[in-house]
C-alpha positions as a LaTeX table, in Angstrom:
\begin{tabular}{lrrr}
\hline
Residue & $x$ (\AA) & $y$ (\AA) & $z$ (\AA) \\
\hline
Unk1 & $-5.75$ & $-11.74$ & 6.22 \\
Unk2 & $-3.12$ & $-11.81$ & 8.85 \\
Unk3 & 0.10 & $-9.67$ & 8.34 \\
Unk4 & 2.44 & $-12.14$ & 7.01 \\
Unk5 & 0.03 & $-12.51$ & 4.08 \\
Unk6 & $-0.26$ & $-8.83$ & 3.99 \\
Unk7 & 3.68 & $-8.33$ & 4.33 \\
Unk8 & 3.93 & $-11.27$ & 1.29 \\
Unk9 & 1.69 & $-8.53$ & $-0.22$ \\
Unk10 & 3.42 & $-5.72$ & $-0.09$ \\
Unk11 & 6.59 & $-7.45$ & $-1.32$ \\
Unk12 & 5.19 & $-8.97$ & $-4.40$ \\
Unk13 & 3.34 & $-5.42$ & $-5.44$ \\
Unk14 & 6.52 & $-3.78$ & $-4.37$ \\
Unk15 & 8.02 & $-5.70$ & $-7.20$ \\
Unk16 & 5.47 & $-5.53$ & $-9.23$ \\
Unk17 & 5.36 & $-1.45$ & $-9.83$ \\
Unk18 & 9.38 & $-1.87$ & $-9.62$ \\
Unk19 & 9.59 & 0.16 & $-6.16$ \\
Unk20 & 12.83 & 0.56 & $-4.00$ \\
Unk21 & 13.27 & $-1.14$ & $-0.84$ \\
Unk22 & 13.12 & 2.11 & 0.90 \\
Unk23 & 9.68 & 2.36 & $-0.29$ \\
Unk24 & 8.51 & $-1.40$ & 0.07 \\
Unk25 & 10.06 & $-0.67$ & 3.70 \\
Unk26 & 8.25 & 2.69 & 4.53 \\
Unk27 & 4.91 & 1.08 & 2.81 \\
Unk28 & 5.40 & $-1.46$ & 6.10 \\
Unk29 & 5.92 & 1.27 & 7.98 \\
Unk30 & 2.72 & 2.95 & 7.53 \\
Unk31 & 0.03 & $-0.03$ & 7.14 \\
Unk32 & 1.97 & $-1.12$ & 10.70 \\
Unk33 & 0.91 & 2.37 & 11.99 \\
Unk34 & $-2.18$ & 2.33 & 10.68 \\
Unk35 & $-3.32$ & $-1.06$ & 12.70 \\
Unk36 & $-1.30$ & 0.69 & 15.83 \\
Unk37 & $-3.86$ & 3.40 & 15.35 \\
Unk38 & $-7.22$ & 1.28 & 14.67 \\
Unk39 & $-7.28$ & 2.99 & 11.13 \\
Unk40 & $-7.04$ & $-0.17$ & 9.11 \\
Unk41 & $-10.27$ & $-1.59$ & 11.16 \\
Unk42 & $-13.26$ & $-3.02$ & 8.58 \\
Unk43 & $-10.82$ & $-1.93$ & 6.02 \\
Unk44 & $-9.94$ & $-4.42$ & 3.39 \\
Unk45 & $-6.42$ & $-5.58$ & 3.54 \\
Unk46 & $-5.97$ & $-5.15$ & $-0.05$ \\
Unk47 & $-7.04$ & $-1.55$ & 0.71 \\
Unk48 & $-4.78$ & $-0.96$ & 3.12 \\
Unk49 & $-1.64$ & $-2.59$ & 1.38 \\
Unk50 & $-2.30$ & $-0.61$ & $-2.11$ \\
Unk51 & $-2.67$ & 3.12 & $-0.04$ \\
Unk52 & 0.23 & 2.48 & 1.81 \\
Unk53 & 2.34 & 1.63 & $-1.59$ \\
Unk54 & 0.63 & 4.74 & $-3.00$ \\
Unk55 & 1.67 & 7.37 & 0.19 \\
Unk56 & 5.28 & 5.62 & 0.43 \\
Unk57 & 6.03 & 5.99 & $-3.63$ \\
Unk58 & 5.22 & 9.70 & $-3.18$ \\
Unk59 & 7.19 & 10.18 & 0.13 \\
Unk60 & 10.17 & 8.02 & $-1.21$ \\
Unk61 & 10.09 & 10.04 & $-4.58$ \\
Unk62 & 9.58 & 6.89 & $-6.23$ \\
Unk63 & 6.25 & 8.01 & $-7.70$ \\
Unk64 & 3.93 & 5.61 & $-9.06$ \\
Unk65 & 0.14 & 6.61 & $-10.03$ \\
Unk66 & $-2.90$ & 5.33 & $-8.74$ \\
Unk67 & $-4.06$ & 3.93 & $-11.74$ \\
Unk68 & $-0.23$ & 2.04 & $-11.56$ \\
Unk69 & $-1.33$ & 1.24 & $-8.16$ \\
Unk70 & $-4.83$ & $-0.09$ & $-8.74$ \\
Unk71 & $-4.32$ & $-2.06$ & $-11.73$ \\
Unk72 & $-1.64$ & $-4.34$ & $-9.84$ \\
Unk73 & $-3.52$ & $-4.33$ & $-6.55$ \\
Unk74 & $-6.66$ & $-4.76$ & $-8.11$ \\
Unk75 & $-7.76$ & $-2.77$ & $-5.60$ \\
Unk76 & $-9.98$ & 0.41 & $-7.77$ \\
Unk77 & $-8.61$ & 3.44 & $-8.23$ \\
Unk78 & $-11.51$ & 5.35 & $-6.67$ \\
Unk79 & $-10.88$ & 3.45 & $-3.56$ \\
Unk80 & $-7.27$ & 4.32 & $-3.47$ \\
Unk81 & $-8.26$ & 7.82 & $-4.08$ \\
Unk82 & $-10.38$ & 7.58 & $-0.83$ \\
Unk83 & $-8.00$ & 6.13 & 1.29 \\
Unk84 & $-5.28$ & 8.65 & 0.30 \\
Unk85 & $-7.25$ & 11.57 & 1.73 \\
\hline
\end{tabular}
């Protein structure tokens, strides 16, 4: 998946779980980091988009729990719970 696809991602989960633009925002923020880094290699991008919404609702106080999270990613919660740490 290339990152427009992922970016179309992030903005349709963002609405989705009713996030704030500051969160949608620092959600791009951090999966753009994590390719910078090489952490997103052999990672799925669905993976990678549904973490990042997780760490950016709890940084932007605009909480939403993984199983929140999962169940619009599709992405399973045990995975998101991996990812996280």
């Amino acid at each position: 998946m290339d990152s427009k696809n992922r970016a179309f991602d992030v903005v349709l989960y963002t609405s989705q779980l009713q996030l704030s633009s500051k969160t949608q925002k620092r959600a791009e923020k951090i999966i753009s980091e994590a390719q910078q880094a090489s952490l997103a290699s052999g990672k799925s991008p669905d993976t990678l988009v549904a973490a990042a919404l997780y760490i950016a609702s709890i940084l932007e106080e605009d909480r939403r729990s993984q199983l929140e999270i999962s169940k619009v990613t599709g992405v399973s919660l045990s995975t998101i719970q991996i990812r996280y740490k």
